[in-house]
N, C-alpha and C positions, 0 to 999 in steps of 0.2 A: 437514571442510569449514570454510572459513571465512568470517564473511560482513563484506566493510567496510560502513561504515554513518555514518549522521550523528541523531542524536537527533531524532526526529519525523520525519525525512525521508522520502518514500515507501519507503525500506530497511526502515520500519519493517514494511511490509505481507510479503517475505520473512519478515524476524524472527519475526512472528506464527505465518507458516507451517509455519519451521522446528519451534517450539515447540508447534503442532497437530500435525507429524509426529512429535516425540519422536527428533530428528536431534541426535547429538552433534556440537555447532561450536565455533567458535571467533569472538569478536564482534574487528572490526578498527575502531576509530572512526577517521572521518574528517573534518580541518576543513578544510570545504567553501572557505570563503574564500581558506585559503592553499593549498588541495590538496596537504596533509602528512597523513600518519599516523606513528605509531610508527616504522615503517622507513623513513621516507622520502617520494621523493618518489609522491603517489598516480597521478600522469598516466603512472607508469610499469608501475601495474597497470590502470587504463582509461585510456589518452590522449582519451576522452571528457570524463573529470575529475568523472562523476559518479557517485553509487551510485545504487541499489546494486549489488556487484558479489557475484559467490559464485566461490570459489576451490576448486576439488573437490580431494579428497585426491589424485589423479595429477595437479594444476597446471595442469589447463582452467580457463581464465577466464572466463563468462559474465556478461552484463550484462542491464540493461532488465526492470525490476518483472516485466512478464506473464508472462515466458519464464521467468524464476529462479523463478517462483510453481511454474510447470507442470513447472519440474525438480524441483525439492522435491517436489511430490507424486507425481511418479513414483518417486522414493528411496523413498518408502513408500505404494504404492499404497491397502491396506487403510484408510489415514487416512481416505479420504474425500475428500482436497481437492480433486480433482477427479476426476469419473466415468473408469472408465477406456475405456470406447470411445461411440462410435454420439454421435445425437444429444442427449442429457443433456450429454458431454463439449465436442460443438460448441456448447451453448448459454453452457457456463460461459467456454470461450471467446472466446465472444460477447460475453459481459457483460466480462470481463479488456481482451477490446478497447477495447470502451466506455468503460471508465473509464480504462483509459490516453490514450489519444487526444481523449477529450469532457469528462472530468473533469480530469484530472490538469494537462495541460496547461493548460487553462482559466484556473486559477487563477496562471499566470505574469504576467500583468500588474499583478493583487492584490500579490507581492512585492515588486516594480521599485517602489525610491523615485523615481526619475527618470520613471516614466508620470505623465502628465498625469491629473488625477480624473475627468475626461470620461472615460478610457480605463478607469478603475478601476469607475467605475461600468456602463460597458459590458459590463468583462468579467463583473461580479458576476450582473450582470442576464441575462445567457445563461447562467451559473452556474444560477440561480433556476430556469430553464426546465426544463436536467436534472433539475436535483433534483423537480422536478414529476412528471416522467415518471418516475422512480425510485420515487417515494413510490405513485404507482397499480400498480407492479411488485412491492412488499413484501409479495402477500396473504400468502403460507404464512410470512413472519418473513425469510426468506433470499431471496438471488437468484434461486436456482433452485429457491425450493419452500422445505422445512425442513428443510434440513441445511445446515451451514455448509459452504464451498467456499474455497477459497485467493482467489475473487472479492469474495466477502466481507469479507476480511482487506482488498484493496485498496482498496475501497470504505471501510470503515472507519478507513483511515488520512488518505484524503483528506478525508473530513467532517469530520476532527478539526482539520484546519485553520481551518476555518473559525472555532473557537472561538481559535488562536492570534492568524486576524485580526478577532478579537472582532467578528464575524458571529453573525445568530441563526440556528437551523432551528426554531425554533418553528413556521414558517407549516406545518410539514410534519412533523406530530405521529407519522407512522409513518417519518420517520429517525431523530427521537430516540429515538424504543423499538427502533429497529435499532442505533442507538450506545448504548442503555441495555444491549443485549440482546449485541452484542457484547463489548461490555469486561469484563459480566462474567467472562465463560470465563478458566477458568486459564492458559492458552497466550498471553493478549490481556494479561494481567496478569506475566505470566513477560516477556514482553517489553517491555513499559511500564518496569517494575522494571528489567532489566537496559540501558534505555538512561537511566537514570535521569528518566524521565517521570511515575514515579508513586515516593510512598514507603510 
């Protein structure tokens, strides 16, 4: 399998997963700005033109964070990453939505140099409110209780931003011991390393 990717970019939350499954891949970088990789042009493997994308060894192309999380952990069920049926499985779903949709996106106005600060501070400010609700959800350590889940992984990559746009979560002392508690794991560190995030 191969996965293209852009360094911290939500690809990274895949990447995580891949390395929680123990899935032999192959990393494809991509620069976002001129949607080029190694082979060329990237719009010609997502005409979306964003990652991340996952290339399965028969040449299905799948895209969109949630969905490549929940592929990956079906390639190796026993991971963990997500429960395999009933409600456990629609909760972690649950939360995968949530942060695609309430978090992830969220933070697109935070990038845009061209948004007005009124808008920057808007979006950060409903930003806040999640993470509020998020921080009352953290009792067992994880999403869904104490086992980490491919949601977690997502979760994790989007808080991380927040320190790129040198934002604090201090107000919300049980995300940072879920980003403390995170990064430690070997798999969070296998792929920090390989998109050169961490040395």
């Amino acid at each position: 399998m191969k996965l293209y990717y852009s360094p911290g970019a939500c690809s990274l939350a895949p990447h995580i997963a891949i390395h929680e499954a123990g899935l032999k891949h192959e990393l494809v970088k991509v620069d976002l700005r001129t949607k080029q990789y190694a082979g060329g042009d990237f719009n010609k493997i997502n005409p979306k033109g964003s990652v991340p994308v996952i290339q399965a060894d028969d040449g299905q192309v799948l895209t969109e964070a949630a969905v490549i999380m929940q592929y990956i952990a079906d390639q190796k069920p026993d991971s963990g990453l997500m429960p395999k049926s009933g409600w456990e499985r629609y909760r972690a779903q649950e939360w995968l939505n949530f942060i695609a949709s309430e978090l992830h996106k969220g933070y697109g106005p935070l990038w845009n140099a061209k948004m007005p600060q009124e808008a920057k501070d808007l979006a950060w400010e409903t930003l806040t409110k999640k993470f509020a609700f998020l921080s009352e959800r953290l009792e067992g350590g994880y999403l869904t209780g104490s086992k980490f889940t491919a949601a977690d992984g997502y979760l994790y990559t989007v808080l991380n931003w927040t320190a790129m746009l040198k934002k604090d979560l201090k107000p919300w002392p049980k995300l940072e011991d879920f980003m403390k508690r995170v990064s430690a794991r070997p798999a969070v560190q296998a792929a920090l390393k390989a998109e050169g995030l961490l040395k």
